[in-house]
C-alpha positions in Angstrom: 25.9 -23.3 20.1 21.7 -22.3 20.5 21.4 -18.6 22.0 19.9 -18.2 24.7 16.1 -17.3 24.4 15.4 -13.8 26.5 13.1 -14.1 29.4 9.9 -12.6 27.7 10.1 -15.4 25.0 10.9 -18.0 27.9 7.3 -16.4 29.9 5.4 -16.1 26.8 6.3 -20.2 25.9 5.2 -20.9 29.4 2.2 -19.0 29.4 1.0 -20.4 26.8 1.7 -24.0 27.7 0.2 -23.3 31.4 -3.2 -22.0 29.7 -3.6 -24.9 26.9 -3.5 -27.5 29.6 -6.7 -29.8 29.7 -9.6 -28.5 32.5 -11.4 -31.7 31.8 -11.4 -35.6 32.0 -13.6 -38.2 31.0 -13.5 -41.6 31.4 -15.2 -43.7 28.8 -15.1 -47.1 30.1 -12.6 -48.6 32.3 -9.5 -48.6 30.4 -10.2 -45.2 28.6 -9.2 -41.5 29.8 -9.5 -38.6 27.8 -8.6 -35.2 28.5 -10.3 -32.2 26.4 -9.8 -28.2 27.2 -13.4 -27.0 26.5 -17.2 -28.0 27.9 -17.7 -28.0 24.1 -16.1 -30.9 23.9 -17.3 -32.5 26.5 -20.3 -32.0 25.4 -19.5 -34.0 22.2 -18.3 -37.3 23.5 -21.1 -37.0 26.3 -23.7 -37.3 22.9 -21.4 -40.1 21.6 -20.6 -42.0 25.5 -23.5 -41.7 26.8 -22.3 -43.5 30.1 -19.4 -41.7 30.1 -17.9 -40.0 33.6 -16.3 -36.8 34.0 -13.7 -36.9 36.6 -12.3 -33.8 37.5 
């Protein structure tokens, strides 16, 4: 049998998974959705998809 992990290892897992969730999405064409974390990013595929949307 697993131990059981204490509560400030189960907040700290959380916490991390809550703050690396994706603030932005783009939608490259009409069958394509990305999602990306940083306007650095975005930036990128904006040079590369010109026509590109970002849906938030």
């Amino acid at each position: 049998m697993a131990r059981k992990k204490s509560n400030e290892k189960v907040e700290k897992i959380l916490a991390e998974i809550k703050n690396s969730t994706p603030k932005f999405k783009l939608k490259l064409d009409n069958k394509t959705t990305i999602t990306l974390k940083t306007q650095e990013q975005v930036n990128k595929w904006m040079e590369m998809y010109p026509k590109a949307e970002v849906i938030i």
